[in-house]
DRENKOL-127437 format. One line per 8 residues: their letters; for each residue x, y, z of N, C-alpha, C. Coordinates in steps of 0.2 Angstrom, whole numbers, padded with zeros to 4 digits. Each point is the difference from the previous one (the first is absolute). Layout:
N
A = X:Y:Z:X:Y:Z:X:Y:Z; ...
This chain:
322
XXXXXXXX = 0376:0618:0723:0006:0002:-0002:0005:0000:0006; 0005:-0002:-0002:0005:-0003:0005:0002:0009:0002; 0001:-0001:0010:-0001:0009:0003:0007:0004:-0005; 0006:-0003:0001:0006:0005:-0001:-0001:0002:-0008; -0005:-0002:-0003:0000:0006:-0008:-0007:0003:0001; -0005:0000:0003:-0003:0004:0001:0002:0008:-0002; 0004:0002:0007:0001:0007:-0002:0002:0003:-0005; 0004:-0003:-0005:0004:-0002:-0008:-0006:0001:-0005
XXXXXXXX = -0005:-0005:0003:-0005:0001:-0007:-0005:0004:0003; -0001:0002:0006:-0007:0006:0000:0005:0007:-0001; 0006:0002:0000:0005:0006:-0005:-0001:-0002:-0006; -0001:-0005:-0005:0000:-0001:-0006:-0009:0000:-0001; -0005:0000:0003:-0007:0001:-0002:0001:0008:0002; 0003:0002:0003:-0002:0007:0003:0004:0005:-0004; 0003:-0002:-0006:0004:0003:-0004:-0003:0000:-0006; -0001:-0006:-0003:-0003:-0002:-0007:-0008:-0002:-0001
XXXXXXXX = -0002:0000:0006:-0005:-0006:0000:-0002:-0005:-0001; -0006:-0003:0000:-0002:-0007:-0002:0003:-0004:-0006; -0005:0004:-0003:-0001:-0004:-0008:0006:0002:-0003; 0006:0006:0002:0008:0000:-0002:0006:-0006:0004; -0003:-0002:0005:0003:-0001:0004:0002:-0008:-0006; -0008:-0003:0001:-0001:-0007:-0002:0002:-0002:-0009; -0001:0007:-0001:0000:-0001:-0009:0005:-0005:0000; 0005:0001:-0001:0009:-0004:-0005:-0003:-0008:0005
XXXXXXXX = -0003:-0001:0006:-0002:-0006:-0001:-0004:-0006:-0003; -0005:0006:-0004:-0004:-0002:-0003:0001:0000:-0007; 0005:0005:-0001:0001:0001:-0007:-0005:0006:-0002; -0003:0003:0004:-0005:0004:-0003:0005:0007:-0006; -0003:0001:-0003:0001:0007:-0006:0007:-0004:-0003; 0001:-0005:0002:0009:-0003:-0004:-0003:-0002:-0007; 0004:0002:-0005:0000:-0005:-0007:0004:-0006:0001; -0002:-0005:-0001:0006:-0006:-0002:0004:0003:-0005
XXXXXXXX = 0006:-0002:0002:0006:-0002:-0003:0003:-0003:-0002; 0006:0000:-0003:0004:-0008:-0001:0002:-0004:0004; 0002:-0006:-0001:0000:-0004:0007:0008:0000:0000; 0002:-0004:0008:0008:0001:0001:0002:-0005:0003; 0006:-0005:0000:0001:-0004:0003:0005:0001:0008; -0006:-0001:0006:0005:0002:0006:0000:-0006:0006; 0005:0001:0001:0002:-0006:0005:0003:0001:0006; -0003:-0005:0005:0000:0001:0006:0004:-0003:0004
XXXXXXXX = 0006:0003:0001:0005:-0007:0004:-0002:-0003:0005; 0002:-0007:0003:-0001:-0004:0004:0000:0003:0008; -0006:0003:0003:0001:0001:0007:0000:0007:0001; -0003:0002:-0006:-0001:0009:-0001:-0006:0002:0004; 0001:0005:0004:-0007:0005:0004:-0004:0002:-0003; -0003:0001:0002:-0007:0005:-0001:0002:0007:-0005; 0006:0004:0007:0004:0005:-0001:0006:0000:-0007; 0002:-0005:-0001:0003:-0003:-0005:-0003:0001:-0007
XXXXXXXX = -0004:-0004:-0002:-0004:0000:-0006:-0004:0007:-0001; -0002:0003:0006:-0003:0007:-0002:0006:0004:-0005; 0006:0001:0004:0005:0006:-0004:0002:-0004:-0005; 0001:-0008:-0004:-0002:-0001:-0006:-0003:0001:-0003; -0005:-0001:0001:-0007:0001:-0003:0000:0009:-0002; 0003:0004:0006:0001:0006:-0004:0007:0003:-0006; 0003:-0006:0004:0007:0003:-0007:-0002:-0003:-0006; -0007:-0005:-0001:-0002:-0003:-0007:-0004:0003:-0004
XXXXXXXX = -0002:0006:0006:-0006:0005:-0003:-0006:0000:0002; -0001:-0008:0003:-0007:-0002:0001:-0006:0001:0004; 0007:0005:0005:-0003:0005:0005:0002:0006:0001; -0003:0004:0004:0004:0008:-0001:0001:0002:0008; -0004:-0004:0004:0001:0001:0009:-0002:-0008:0005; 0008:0001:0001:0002:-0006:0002:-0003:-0001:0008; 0000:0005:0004:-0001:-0002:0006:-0008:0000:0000; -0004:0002:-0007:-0009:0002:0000:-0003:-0007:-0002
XXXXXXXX = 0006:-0003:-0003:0000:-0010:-0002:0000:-0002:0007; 0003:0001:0003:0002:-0006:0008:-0007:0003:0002; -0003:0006:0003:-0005:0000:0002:-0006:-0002:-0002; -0001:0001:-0008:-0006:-0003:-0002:0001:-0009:-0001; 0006:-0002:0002:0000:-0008:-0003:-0002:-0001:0007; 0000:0004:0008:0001:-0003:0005:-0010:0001:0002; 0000:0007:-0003:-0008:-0001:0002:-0005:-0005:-0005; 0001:0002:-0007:-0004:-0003:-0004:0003:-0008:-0003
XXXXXXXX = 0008:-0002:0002:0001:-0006:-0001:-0001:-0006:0005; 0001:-0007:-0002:0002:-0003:0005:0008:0000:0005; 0001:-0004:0003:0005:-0003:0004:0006:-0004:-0003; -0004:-0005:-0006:0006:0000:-0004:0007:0000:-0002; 0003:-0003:-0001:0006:0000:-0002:0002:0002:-0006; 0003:0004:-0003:0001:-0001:-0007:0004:-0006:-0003; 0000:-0002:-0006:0005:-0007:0000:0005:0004:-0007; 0004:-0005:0002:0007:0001:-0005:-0002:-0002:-0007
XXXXXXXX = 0000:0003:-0005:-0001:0000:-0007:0003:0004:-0005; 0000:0001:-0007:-0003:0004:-0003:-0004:0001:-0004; -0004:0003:0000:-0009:0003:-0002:0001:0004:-0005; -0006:0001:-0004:-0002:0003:-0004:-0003:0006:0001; -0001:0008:0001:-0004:0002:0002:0000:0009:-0004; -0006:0003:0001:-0003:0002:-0007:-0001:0008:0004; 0005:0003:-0003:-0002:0009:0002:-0007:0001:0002; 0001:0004:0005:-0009:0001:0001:-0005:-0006:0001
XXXXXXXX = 0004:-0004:0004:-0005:-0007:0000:-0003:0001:0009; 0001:0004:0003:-0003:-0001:0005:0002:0000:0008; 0004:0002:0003:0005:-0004:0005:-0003:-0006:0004; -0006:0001:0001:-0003:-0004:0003:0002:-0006:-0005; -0002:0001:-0006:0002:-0008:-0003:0006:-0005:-0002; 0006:0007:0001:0008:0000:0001:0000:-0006:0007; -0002:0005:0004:0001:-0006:0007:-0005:-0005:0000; -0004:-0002:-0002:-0003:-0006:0000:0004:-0005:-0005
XXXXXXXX = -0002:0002:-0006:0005:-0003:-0004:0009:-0003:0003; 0003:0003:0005:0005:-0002:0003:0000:-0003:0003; -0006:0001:0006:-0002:-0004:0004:-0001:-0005:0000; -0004:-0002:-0007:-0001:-0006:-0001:0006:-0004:-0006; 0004:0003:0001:0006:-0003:-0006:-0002:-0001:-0008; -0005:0006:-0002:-0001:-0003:-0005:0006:0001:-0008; 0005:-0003:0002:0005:0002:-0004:-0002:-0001:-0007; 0005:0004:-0004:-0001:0001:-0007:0004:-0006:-0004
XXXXXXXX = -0004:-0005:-0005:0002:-0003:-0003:0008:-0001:-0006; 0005:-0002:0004:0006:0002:-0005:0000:-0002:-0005; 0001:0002:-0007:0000:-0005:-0004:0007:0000:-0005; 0002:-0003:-0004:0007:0003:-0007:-0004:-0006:-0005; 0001:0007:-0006:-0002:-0002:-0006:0007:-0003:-0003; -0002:-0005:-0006:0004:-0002:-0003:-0002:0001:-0008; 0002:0002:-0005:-0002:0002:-0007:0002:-0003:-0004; -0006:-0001:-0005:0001:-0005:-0006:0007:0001:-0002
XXXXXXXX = 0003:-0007:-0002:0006:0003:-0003:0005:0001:0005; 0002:0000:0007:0005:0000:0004:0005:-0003:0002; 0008:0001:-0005:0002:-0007:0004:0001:-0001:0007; 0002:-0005:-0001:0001:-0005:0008:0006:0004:0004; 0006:0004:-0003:0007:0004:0004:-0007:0005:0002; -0006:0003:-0002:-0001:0006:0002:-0006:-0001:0005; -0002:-0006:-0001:-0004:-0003:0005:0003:-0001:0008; 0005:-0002:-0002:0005:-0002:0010:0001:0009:0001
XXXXXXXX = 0003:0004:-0004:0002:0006:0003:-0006:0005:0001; -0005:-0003:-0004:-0010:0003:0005:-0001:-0004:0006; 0001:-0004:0001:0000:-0003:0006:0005:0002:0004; 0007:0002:-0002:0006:0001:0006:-0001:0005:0002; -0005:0006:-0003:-0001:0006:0001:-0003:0002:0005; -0006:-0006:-0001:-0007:0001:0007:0003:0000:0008; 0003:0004:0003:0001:0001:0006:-0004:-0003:0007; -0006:0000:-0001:-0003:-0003:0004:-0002:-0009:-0002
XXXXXXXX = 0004:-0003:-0003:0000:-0007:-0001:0007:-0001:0003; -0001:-0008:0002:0008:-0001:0004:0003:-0009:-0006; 0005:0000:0002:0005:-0005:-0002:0001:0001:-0009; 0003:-0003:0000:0002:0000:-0010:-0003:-0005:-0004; 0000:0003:-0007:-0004:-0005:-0005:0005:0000:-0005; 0002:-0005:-0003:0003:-0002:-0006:-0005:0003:-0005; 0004:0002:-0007:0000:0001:-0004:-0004:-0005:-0004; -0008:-0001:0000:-0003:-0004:-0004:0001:-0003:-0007
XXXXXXXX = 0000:-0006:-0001:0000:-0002:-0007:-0003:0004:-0005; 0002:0001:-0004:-0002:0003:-0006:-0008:0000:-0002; -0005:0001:0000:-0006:-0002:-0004:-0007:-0003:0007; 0006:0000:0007:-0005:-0003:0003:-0005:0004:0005; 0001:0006:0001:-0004:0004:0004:-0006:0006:-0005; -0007:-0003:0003:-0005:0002:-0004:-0001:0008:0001; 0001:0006:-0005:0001:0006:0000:-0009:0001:0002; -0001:0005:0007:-0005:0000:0004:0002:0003:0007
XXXXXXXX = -0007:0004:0003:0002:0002:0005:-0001:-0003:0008; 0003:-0001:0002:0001:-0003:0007:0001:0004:0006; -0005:-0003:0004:-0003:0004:0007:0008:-0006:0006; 0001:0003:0002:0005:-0004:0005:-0001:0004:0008; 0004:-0002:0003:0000:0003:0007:0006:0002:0002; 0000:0002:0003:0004:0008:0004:0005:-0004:0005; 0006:-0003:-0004:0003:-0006:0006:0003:-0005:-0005; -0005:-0002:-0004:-0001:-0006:-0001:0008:-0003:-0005
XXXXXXXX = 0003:-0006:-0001:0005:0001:-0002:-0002:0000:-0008; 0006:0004:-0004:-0001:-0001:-0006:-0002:-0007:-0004; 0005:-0005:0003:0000:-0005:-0005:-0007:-0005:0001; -0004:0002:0005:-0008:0000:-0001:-0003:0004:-0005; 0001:0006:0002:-0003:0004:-0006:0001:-0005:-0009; 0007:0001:-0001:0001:-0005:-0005:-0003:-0004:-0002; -0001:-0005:0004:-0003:-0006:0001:-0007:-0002:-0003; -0001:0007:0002:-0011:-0001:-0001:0003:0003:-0008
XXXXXXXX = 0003:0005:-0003:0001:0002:-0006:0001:-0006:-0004; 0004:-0005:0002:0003:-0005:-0007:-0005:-0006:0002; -0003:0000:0006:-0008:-0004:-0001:-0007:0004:-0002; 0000:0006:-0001:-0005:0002:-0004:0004:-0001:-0009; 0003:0000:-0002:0004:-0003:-0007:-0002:-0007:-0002; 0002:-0003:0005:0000:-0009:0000:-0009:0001:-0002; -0003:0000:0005:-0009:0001:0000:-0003:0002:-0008; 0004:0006:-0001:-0003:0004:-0007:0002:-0005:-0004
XXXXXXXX = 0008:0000:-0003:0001:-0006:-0003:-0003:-0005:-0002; 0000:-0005:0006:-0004:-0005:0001:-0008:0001:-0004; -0004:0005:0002:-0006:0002:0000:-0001:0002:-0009; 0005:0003:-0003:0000:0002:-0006:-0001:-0006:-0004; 0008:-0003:0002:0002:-0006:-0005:-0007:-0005:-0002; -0003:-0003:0005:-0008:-0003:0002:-0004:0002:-0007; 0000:0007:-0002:-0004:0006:-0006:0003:0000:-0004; 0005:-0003:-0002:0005:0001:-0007:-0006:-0002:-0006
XXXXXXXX = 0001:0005:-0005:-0002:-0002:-0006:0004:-0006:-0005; -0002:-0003:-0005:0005:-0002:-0003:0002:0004:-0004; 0001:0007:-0002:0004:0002:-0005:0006:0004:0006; 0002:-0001:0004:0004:-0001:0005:0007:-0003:-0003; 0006:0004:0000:0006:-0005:-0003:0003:-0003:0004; 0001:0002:0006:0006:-0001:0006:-0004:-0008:0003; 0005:-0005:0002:-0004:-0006:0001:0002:-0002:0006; 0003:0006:0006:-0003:0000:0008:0000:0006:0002
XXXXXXXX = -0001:0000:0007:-0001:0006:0004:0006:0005:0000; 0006:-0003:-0001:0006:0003:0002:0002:0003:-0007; -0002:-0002:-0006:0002:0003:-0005:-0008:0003:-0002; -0004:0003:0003:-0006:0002:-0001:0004:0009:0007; 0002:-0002:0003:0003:0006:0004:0007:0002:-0004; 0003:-0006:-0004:0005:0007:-0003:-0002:0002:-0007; -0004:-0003:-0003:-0004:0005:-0005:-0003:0007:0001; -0005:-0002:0008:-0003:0006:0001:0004:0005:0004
XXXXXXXX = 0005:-0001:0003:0007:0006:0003:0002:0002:-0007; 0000:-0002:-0006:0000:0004:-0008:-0002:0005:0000; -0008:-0003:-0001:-0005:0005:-0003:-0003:0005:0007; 0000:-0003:0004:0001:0008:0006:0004:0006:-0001; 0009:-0004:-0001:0003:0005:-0004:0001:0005:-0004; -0004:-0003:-0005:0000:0001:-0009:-0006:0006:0002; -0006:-0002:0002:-0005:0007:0000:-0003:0002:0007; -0001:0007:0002:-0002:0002:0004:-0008:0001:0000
XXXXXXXX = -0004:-0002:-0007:-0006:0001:0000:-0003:-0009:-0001; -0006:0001:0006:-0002:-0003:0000:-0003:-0006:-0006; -0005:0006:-0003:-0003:-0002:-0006:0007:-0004:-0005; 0005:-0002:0001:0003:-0002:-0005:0004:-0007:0002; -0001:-0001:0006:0003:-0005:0001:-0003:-0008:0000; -0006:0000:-0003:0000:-0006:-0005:0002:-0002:-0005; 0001:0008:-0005:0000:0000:-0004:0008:-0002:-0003; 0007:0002:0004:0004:0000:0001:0002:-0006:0002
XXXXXXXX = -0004:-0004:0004:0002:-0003:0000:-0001:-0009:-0003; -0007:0004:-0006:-0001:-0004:-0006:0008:0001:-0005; 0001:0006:-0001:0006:0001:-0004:0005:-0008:0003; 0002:0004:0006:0006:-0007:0003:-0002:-0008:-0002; -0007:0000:0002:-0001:-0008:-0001:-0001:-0002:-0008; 0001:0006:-0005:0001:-0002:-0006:0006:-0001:-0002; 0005:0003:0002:0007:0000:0001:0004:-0007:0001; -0002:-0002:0007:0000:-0006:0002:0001:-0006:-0004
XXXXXXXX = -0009:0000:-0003:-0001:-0006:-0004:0003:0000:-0004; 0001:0006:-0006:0005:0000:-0004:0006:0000:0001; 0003:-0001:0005:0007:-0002:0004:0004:0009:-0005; -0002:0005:0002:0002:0006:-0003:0001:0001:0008; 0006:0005:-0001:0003:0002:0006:-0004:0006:0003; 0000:0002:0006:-0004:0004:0004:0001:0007:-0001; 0007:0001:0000:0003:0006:-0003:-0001:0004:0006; -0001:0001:0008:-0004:0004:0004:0006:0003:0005
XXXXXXXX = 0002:0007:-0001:0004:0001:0002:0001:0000:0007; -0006:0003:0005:0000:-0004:0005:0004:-0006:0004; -0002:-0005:-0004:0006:-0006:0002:0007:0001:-0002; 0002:0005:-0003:0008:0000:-0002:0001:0006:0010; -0004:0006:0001:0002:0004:0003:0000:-0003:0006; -0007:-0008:0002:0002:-0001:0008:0006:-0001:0002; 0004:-0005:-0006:0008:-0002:0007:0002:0005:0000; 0001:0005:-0003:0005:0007:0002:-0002:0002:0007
XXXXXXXX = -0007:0002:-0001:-0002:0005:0007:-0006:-0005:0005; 0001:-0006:0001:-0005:-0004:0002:-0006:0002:0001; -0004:0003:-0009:-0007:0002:0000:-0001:0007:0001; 0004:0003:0005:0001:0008:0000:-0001:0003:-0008; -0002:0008:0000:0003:0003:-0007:0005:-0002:0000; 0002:0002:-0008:0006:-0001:-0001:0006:0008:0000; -0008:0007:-0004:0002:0006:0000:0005:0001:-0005; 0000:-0004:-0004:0003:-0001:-0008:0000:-0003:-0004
XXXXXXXX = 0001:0001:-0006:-0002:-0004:-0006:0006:-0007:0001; -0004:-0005:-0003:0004:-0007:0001:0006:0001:-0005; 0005:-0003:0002:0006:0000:-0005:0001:-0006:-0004; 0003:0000:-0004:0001:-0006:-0007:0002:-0008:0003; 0006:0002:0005:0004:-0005:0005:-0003:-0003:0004; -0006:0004:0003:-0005:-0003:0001:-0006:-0004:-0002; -0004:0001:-0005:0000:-0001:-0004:0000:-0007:-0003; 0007:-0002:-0001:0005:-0006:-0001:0001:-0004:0007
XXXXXXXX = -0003:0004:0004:0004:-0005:0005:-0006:-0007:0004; 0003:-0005:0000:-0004:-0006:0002:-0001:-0001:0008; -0006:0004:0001:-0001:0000:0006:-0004:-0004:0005; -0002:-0005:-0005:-0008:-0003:0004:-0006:0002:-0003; 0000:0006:0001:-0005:0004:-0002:-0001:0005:-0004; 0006:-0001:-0005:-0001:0006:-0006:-0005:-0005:-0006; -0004:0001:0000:-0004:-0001:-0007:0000:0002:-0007; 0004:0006:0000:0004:0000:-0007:0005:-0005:-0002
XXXXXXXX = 0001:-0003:0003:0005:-0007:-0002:-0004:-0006:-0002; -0005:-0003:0002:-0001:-0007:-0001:-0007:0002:0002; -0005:-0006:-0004:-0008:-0001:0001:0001:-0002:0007; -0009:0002:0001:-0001:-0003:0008:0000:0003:0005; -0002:0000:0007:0000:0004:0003:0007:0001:0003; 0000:0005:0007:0008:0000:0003:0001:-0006:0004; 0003:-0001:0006:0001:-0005:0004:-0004:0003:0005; -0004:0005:0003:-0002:0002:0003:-0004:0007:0001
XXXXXXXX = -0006:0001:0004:-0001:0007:0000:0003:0006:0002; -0003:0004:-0001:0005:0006:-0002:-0004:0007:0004; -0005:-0001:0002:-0005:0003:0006:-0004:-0003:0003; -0002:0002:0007:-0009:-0002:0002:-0005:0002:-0006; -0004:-0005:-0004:-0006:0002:-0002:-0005:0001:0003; -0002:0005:-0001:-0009:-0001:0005:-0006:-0005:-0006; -0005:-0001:0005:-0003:-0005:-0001:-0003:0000:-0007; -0001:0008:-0004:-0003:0000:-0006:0004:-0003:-0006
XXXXXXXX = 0006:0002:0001:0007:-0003:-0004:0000:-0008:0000; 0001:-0001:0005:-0001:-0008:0000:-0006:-0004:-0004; -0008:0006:0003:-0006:-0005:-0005:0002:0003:-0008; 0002:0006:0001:0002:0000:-0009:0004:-0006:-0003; 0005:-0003:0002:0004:-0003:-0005:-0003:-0008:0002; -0006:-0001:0003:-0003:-0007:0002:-0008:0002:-0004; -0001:0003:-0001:-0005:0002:-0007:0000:0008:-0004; 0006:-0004:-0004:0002:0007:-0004:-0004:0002:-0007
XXXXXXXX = 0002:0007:-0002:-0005:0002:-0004:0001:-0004:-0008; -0006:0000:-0004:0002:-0005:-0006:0000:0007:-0003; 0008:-0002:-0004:0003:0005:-0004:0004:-0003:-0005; 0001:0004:-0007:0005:-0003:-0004:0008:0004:0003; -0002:0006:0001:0008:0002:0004:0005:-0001:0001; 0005:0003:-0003:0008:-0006:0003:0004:0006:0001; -0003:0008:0000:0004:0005:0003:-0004:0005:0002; 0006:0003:0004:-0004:0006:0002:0005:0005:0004
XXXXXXXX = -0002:0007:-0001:0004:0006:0001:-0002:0004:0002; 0003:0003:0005:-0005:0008:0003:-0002:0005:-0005; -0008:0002:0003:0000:0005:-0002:0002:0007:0000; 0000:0001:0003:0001:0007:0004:-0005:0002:0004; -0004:-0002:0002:-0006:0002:0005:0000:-0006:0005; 0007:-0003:0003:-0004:-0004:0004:-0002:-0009:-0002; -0002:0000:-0006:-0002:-0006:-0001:0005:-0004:-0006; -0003:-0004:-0005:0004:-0001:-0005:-0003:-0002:-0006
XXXXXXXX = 0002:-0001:-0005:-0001:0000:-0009:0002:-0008:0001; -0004:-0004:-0004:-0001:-0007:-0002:0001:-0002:-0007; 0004:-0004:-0001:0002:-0004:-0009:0001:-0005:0002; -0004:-0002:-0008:0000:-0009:-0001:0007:-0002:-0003; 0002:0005:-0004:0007:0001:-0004:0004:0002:0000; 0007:-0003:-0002:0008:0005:0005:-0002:0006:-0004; -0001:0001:-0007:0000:0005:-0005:-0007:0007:0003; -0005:-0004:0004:-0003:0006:0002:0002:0003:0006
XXXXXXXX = 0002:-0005:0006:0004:0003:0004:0007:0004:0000; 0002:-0002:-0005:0007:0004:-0001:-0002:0010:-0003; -0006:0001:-0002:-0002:0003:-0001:-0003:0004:0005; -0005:-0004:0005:-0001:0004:0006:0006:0001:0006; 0007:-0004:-0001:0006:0002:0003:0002:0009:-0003; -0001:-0001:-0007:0002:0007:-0002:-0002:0007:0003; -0008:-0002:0000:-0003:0005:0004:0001:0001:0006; 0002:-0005:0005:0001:0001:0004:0006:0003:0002
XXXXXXXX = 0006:-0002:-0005:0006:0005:0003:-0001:0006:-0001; -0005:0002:-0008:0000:0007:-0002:-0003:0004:0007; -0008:-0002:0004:-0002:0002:0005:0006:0001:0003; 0004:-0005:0005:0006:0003:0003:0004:0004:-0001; 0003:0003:-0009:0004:0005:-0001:-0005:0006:0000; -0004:-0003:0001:-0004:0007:-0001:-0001:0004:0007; -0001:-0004:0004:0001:0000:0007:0007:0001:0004; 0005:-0001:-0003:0006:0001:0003:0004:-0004:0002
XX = -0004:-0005:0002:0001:-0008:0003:0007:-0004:-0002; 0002:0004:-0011:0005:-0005:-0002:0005:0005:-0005
């Protein structure tokens, strides 16, 4: 024990004792806790990290840390990070852990269903990535979570995102069934940014997306309101009911005007969305409406779904909704 802390720690055995003195290095009597993200700047002490580690909670006696790191730790250097680290995890394991850099994996999710404007503003938000990323093309980044590095420029990050797309795609297309309507890759991603949109439950998006591929063949229009809301709010909510003008208006991608798909996607599908409409469900369905739970009511016929429309407004007057 290096001599100048000596008299520091035989006041601190002569006060608390042994097995008090050593517990918080060991973690002894602690329950784990939840874990916290803390970070160590570039060229930080010994003395430094300690009263961090106290304003984060993680310790309750900063000058009992320096001591025990100096008798019971190495020489070590802490390194510049940010970690991961878990109430009541131990101090000893604190400064090992730092020691060693074992830094905490960053990662940003992206969600079925996101467009491309809210993709560049999850990226321009992450502070600890550096340079600028363009607003990706519509449909080309794979909804997934991504581990990246603390530095790294964004338009890498991106990069690996719209090559795990390219990969999936690729990978899907290869498995297409023949009851598949769409007759390439790029209109197999803007069918499946549809039916992402159109349900949030799983279980329905083959089936949903058997409806559309019935539609198709029968050159019936897709009627998916979706497509009318993207050009207003580039995929965002809209946070209102579509208006009439809208409606009428020829935007590309209003599919109340004309059969067929839009000129384009209308979100990120994630990968499930995509193998739906490359083997979709066999169905006679050519509509469908919300139920009110969530999911949705299926007709073969305008006259039965005009019928489960009804119920469904009744639902919403009843609820308040209209």
């Amino acid at each position: 024990m290096p001599r100048r802390i000596l008299p520091a720690f035989a006041a601190l055995l002569l006060v608390v004792g042994v097995p008090l003195a050593v517990a918080p290095w060991y973690g002894w009597g602690q329950a784990p806790g939840d874990s916290i993200r803390f970070t160590v700047a570039k060229g930080a002490s010994l003395a430094t990290v300690a009263s961090d580690l106290n304003r984060a909670g993680l310790i309750d006696a900063p000058r009992q840390f320096r001591l025990l790191a100096r008798l019971l730790g190495d020489d070590a250097p802490v390194q510049a990070g940010t970690y991961r680290l878990r109430h009541g995890g131990g101090w000893g394991v604190y400064l090992e852990t730092l020691q060693k850099g074992r830094v905490a994996a960053a990662t940003l999710t992206i969600p079925e269903g996101l467009p491309s404007i809210t993709v560049a503003e999850r990226l321009a938000a992450l502070t600890d990535l550096t340079g600028k990323a363009a607003v990706p093309a519509e449909g080309s980044v794979l909804p997934d979570t991504y581990a990246y590095e603390p530095g790294e420029p964004r338009a890498r990050l991106l990069g690996r995102m719209t090559a795990a797309m390219d990969k999936t795609l690729a990978d899907l297309w290869a498995k297409r069934s023949n009851a598949t309507v769409v007759k390439t890759p790029a209109e197999a991603v803007i069918l499946a940014s549809i039916v992402e949109k159109e349900t949030g439950k799983a279980s329905e998006r083959r089936l949903i997306a058997g409806v559309y591929s019935n539609r198709l063949r029968q050159g019936i229009k897709l009627d998916a309101d979706p497509t009318v809301i993207y050009p207003i709010t580039a995929g965002k909510p809209l946070g209102r009911r579509i208006r009439r003008s809208e409606l009428a208006r020829d935007t590309g991608y209003n599919t109340y005007l004309k059969p067929g798909l839009p000129k384009g996607p209308i979100a990120n599908p994630g990968r499930d969305s995509i193998a739906a409409v490359l083997d979709p469900a066999p169905t006679r369905a050519l509509y469908f409406v919300a139920d009110g739970s969530g999911g949705h009511v299926f007709a073969t016929t305008l006259a039965e779904h005009n019928a489960n429309v009804a119920k469904w407004y009744a639902l919403r007057r009843q609820r308040g909704e209209m």
